[in-house]
C-alpha positions as CSV (number, residue, x, y, z in Angstrom):
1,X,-19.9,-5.2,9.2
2,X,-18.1,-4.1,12.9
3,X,-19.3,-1.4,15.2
4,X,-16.9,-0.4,17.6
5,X,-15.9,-3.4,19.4
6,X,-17.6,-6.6,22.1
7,X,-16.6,-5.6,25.3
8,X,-13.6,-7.3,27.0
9,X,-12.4,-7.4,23.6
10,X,-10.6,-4.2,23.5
11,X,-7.3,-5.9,22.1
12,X,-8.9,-7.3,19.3
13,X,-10.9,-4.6,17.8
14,X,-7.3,-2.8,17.5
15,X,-6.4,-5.8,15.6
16,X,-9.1,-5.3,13.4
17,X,-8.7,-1.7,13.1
18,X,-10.9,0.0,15.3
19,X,-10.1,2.1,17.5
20,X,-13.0,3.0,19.9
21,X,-16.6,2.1,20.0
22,X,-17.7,5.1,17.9
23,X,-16.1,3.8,15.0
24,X,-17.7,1.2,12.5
25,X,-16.7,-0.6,9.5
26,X,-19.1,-1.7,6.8
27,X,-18.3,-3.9,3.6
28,X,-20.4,-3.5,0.4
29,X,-20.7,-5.8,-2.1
30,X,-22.1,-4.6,-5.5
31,X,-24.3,-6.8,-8.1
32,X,-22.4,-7.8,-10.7
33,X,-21.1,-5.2,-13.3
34,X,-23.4,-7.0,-15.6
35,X,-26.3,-5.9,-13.9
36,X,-25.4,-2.2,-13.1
37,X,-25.2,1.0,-15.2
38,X,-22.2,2.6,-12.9
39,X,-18.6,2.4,-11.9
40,X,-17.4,1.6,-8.5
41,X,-15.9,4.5,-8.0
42,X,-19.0,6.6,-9.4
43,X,-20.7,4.5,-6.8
44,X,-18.6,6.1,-3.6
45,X,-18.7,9.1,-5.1
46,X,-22.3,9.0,-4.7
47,X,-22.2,8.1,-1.3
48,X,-20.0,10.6,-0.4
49,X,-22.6,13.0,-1.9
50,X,-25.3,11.6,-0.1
51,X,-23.7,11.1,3.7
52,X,-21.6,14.2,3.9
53,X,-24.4,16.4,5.3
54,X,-24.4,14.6,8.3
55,X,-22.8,16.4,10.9
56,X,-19.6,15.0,13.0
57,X,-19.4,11.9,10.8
58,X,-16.0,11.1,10.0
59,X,-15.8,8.3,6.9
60,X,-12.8,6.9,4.7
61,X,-13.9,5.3,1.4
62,X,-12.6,3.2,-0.8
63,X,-12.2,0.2,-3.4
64,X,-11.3,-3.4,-1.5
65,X,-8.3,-4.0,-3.8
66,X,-6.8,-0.4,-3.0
67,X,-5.5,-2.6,0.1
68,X,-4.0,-5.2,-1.8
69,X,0.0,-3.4,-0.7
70,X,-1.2,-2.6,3.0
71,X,-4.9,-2.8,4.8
72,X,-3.8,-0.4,7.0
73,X,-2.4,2.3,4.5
74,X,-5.1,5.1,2.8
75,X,-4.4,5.9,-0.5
76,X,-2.5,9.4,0.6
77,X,-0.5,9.3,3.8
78,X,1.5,12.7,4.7
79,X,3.7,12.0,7.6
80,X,4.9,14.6,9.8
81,X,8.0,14.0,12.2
82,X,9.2,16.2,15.1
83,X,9.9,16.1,18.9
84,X,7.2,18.6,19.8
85,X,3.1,17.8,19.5
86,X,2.2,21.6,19.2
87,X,4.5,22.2,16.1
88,X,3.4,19.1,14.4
89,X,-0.2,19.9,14.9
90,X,0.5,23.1,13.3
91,X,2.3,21.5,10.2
92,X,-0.6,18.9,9.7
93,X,-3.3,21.7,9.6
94,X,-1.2,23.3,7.1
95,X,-0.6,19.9,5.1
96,X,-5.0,20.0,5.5
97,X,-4.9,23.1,4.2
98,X,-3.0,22.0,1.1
99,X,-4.7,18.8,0.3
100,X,-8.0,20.7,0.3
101,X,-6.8,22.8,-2.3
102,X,-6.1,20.0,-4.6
103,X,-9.1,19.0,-6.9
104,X,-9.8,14.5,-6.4
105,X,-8.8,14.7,-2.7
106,X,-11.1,13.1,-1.1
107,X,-11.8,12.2,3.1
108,X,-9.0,14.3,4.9
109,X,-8.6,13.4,8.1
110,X,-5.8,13.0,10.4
111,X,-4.8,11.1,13.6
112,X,-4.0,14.0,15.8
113,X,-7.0,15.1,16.7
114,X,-6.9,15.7,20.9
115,X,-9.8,16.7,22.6
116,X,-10.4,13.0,23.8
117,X,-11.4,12.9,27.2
118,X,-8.7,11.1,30.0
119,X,-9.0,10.1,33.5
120,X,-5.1,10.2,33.7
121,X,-3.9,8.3,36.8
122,X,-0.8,10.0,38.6
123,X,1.3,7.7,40.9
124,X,3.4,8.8,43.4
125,X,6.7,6.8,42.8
126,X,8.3,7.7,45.7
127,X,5.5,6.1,47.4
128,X,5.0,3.0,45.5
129,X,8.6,2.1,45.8
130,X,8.3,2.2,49.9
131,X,5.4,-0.2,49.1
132,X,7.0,-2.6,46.5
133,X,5.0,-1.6,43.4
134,X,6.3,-1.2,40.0
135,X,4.3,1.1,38.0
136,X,3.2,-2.0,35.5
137,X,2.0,-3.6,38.4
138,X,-0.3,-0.8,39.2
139,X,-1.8,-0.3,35.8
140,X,-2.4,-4.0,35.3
141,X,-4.5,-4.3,38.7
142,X,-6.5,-1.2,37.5
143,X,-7.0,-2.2,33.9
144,X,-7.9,-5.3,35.3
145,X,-10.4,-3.6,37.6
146,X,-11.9,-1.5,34.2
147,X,-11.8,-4.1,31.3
148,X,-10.8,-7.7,32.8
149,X,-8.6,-10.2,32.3
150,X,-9.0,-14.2,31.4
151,X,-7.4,-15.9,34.3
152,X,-8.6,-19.4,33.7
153,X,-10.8,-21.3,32.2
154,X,-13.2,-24.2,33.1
155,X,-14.0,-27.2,30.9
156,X,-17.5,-29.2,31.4
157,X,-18.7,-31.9,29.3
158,X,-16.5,-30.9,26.4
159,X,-17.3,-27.1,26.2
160,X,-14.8,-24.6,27.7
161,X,-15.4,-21.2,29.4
162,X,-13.6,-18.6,30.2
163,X,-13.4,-17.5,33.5
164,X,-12.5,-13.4,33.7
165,X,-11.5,-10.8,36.5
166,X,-13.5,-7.4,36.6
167,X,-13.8,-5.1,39.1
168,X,-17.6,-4.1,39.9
169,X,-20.0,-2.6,37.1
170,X,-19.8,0.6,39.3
171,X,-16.6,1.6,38.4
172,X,-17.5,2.4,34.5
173,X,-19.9,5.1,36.0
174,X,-17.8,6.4,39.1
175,X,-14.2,6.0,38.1
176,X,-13.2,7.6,41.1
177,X,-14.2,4.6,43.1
178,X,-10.5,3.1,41.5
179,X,-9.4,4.8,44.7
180,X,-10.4,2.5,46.5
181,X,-9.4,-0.4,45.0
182,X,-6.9,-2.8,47.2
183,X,-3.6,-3.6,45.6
184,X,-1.6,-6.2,47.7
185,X,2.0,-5.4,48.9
186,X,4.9,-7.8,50.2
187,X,7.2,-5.3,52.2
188,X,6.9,-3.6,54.9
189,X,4.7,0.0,54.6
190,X,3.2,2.9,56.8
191,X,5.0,0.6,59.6
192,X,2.9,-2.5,59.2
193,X,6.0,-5.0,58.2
194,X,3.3,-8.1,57.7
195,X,1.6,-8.5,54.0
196,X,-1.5,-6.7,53.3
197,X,-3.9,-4.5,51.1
198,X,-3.4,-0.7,50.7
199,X,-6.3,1.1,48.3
200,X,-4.7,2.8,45.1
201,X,-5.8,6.5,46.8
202,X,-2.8,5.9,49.2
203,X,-0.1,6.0,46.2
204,X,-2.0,7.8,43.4
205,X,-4.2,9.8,42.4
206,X,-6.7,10.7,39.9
207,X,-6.9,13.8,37.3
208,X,-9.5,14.3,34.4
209,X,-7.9,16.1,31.4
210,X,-7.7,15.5,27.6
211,X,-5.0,13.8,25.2
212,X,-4.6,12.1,22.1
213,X,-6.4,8.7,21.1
214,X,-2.7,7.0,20.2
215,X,0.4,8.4,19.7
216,X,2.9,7.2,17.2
217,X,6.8,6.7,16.9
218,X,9.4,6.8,13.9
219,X,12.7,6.8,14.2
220,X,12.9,8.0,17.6
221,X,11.0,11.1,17.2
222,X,7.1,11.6,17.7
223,X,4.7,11.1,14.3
224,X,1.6,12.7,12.7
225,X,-0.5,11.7,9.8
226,X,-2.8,13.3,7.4
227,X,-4.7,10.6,5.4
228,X,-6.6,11.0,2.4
229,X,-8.4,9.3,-0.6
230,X,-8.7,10.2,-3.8
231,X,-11.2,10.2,-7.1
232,X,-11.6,11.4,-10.4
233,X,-8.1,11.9,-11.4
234,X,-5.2,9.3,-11.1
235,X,-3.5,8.5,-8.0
236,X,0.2,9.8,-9.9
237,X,-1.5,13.1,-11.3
238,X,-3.0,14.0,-8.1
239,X,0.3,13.3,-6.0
240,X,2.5,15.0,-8.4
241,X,0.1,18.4,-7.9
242,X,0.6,17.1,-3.6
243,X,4.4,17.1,-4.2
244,X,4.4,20.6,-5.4
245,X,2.0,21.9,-2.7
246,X,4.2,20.3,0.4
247,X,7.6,22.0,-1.0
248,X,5.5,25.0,-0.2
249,X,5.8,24.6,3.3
250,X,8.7,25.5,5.4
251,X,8.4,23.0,8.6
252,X,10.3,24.6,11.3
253,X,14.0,23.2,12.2
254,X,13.6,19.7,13.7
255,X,10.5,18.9,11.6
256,X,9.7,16.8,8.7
257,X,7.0,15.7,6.2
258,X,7.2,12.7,4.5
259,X,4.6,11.4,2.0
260,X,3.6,7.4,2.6
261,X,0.5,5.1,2.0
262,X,-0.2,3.0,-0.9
263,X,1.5,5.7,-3.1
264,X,4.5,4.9,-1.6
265,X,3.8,1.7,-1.6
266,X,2.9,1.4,-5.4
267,X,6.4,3.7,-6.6
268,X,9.0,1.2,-4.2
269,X,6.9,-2.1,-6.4
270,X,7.4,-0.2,-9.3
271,X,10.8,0.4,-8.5
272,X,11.2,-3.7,-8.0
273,X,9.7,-4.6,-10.9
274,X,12.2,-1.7,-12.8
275,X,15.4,-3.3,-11.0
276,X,13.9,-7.2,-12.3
277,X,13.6,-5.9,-15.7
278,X,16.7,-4.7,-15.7
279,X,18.2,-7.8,-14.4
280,X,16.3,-9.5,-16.7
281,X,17.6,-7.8,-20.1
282,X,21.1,-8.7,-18.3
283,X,20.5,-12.3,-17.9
284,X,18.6,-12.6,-21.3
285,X,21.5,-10.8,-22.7
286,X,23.9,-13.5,-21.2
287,X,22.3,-16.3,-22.5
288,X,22.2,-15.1,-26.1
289,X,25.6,-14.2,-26.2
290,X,26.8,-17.6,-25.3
291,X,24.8,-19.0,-27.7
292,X,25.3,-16.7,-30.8
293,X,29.0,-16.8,-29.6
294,X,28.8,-13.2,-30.7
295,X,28.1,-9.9,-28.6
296,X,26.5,-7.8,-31.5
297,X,23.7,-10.7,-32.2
298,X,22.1,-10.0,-29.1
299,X,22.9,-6.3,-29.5
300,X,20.9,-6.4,-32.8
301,X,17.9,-8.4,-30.7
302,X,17.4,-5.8,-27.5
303,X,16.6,-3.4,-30.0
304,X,13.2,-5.1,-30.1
305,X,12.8,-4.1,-26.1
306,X,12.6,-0.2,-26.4
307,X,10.0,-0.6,-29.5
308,X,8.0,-2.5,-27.2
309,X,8.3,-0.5,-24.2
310,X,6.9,2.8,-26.8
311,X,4.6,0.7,-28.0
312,X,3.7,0.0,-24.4
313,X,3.4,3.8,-23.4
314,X,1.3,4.6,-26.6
315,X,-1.3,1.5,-25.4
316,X,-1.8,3.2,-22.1
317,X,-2.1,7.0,-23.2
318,X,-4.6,5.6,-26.3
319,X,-7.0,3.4,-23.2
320,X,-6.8,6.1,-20.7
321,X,-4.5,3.8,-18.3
322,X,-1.7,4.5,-16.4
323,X,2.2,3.6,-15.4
324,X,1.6,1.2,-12.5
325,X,2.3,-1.9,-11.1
326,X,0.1,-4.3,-12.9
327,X,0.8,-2.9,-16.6
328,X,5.1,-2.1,-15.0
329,X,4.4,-6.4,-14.9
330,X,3.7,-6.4,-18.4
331,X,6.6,-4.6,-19.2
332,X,8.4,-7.6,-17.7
333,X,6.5,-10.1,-19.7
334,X,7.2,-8.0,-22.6
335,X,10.7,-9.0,-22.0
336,X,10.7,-12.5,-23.1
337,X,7.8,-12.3,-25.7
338,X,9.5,-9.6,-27.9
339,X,13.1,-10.8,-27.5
340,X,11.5,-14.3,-28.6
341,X,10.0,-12.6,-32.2
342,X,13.9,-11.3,-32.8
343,X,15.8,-14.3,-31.5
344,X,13.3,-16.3,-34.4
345,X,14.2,-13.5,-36.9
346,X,17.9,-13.0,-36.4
347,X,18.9,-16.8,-36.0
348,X,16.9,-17.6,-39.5
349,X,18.8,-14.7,-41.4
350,X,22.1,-16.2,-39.6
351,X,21.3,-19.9,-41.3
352,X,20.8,-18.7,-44.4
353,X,24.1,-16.6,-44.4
354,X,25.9,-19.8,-43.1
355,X,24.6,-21.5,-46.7
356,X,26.1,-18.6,-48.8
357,X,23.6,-16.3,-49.3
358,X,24.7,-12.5,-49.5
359,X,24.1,-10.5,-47.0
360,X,21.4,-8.1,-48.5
361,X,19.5,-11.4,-49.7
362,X,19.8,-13.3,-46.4
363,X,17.9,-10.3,-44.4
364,X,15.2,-10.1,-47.4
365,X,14.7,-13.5,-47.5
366,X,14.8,-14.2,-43.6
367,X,12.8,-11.1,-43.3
368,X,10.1,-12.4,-45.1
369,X,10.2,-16.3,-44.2
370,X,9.9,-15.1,-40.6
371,X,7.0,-12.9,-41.2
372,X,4.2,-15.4,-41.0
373,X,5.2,-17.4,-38.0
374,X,6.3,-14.5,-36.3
375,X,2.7,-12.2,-36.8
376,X,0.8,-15.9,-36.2
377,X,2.4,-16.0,-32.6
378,X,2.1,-12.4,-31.9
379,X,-1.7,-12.2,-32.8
380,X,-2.7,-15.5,-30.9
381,X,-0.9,-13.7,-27.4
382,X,-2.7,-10.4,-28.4
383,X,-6.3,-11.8,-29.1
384,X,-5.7,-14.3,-26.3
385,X,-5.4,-10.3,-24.1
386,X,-8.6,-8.7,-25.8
387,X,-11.1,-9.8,-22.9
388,X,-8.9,-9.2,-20.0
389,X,-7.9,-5.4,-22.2
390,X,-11.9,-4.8,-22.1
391,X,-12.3,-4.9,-18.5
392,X,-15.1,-7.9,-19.0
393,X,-15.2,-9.7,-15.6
394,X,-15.1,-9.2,-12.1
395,X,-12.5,-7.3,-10.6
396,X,-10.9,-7.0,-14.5
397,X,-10.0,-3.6,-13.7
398,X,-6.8,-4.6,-11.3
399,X,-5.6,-6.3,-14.3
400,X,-6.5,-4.9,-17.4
401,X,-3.5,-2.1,-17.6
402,X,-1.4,-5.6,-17.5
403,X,-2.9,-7.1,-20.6
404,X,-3.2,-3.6,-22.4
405,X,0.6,-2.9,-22.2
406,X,1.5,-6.2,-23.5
407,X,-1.2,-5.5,-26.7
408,X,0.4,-2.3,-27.4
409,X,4.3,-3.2,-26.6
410,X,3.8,-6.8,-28.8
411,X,1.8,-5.3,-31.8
412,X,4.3,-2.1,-32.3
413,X,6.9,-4.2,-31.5
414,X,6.4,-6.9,-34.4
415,X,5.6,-4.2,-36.8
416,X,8.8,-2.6,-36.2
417,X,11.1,-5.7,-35.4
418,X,10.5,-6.9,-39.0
419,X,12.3,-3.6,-40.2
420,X,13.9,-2.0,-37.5
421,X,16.3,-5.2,-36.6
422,X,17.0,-6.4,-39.8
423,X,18.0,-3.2,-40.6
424,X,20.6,-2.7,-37.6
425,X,21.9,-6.3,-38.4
426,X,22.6,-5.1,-42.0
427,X,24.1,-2.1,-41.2
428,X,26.5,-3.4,-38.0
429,X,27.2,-6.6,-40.4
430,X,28.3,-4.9,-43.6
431,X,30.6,-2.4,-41.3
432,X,32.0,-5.0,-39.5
433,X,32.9,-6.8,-42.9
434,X,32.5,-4.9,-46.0
């Protein structure tokens, strides 16, 4: 657990994601599943329930292994671009607006907010320049002055202390006393030509007013986001419904909105694992026509892919699971394993054609010589899955979509590659030589 962060530490509680000292982060770790009659996600819900009456509390909760593709991404990020803050403030209450009307959004919040209170200093340039300082200069000596800085430190009998500049405790209650803090110049200024002090009051001056907490950059023009979570529904269901609710707004000219977060990061790893399939069937295709020495072999044998890719999509829709990247991976292990069953079935058929068997009695009889040690492999891999499919374990939930896709993709795809392929290998083989 964090609160806010140790004073003089300011750098690293932004490192750690805090922002401020009114912001907290808490970890919480359940009893095993074992041991507990609800879900994790029934569990924030319930928090959400109980906490949400409590007035100004801002919170953002979710599972730990939601930041497996970025800790610093929520599940939902809209992004709005422009040049102008008052125009994207307008377009991120809208994008509010829209989220709220989405059922399973959960925790909108944005990082826009303003309102945060400033003591802005305002240098005279002109000034400074007459006395040799560079604005950096200035705002080091006075952060130095508010928060410190390590200069040295001193080593004793093996232990080693750090030794930091502050200005006095008074300053954190009358700011105003910056003023009077001395900043040393090297050239000559208000007719003194020898080194010495000048306070900061004599080239700046001080101005309360309010601004924003950070402000954000991307590519080259000023940024806005709109974070949320989500719940009930899936992650793809709900953003599809998001989609269609930002095409209703019309940003004005010079103004975009794009959507980011883990969302965006899941659909670019899906997109990956899409192009390595892909590459895969290529490669795998390669290799089996240089070793068949024939290009329809292996033409016969990818016919086992898309039966296992619907049997894949059928074992998802049947468990309630969807398209993402963990079961995506199994579609790449469902590659190799179902090209394997066909390779077995198609080579056998070959050999037996090769020792003068006719065609229509080389697929029957390769058909069913193959059956045995072609279900005994397939039924090892998929009882080998049943655990991981049932979600037993900690944390089984991450990869249980992986081990359901290759269930369904291998089982429908053995059923079907003992008929579907032999079939195709009949039919291209007796057109090619009747």
């Amino acid at each position: 657990d964090r609160i806010g962060f140790p004073e003089g530490l300011e750098e690293a509680g932004v490192v750690m994601g805090l922002a401020d000292t009114n912001e907290g982060e808490f970890f919480i770790k359940l009893v095993p599943k074992s041991k507990r009659k609800i879900t994790t996600r029934d569990f924030i819900e319930e928090i959400r329930s109980s906490v949400k009456q409590i007035p100004g509390l801002k919170m953002n909760l979710r599972q730990s292994f939601e930041q497996l593709f970025n800790s610093d991404s929520a599940a939902i990020e809209i992004h709005v671009l422009g040049q102008h803050l008052p125009a994207i403030k307008e377009i991120m209450d809208l994008v509010k607006t829209k989220l709220g009307e989405v059922d399973g959004i959960r925790d909108i919040d944005s990082d826009l907010k303003g309102g945060k209170p400033e003591l802005r200093l305002i240098i005279d340039r002109n000034q400074a320049i007459r006395a040799g300082l560079s604005v950096p200069q200035i705002g080091e000596s006075v952060r130095t002055a508010l928060q410190g800085r390590k200069i040295t430190h001193y080593r004793s009998m093996g232990d080693e202390l750090y030794i930091r500049l502050q200005g006095p405790r008074e300053l954190e209650n009358y700011p105003s006393l910056l003023l009077n803090l001395p900043l040393e110049i090297s050239q000559p200024f208000g007719g003194n030509r020898l080194p010495h002090m000048i306070p900061v009051g004599q080239i700046a001056t001080f101005s309360w007013t309010e601004g924003e907490e950070k402000l954000y950059r991307q590519r080259q023009m000023r940024m806005g986001t709109v974070f949320a979570n989500y719940a009930i529904r899936s992650l793809g269901d709900i953003m599809s419904e998001v989609t269609r609710e930002l095409d209703k707004i019309a940003p004005p000219e010079g103004n975009y909105i794009e959507v980011g977060g883990i969302y965006k990061d899941q659909l670019s790893a899906i997109k990956q694992l899409t192009n390595v399939f892909l590459l895969g069937m290529l490669l795998v295709y390669m290799i089996m026509a240089s070793q068949f020495e024939s290009f329809k072999d292996p033409f016969c044998i990818f016919f086992s892919v898309p039966l296992a890719c619907i049997g894949l999509i059928f074992g998802l829709f049947v468990c309630g699971q969807t398209l993402n990247v963990s079961s995506a991976l199994g579609m790449v292990v469902l590659l190799g394993i179902a090209v394997n069953n066909a390779i077995v079935l198609i080579d056998y058929i070959k050999q037996l054609r090769h020792h003068g068997l006719p065609l229509i009695d080389a697929v029957v009889e390769g058909t069913t010589a193959r059956l045995r040690p072609i279900a005994m492999t397939s039924i090892t891999t998929v009882l080998g899955l049943i655990p991981l499919s049932l979600g037993w374990g900690e944390g089984s939930e991450v990869q249980q979509p992986l081990a359901i896709s290759v269930i369904g993709g291998l089982s429908f795809s053995t059923l079907l590659t003992l008929i579907v392929v032999p079939c195709i290998y009949f039919e291209i083989e007796r057109r090619v030589k009747p």
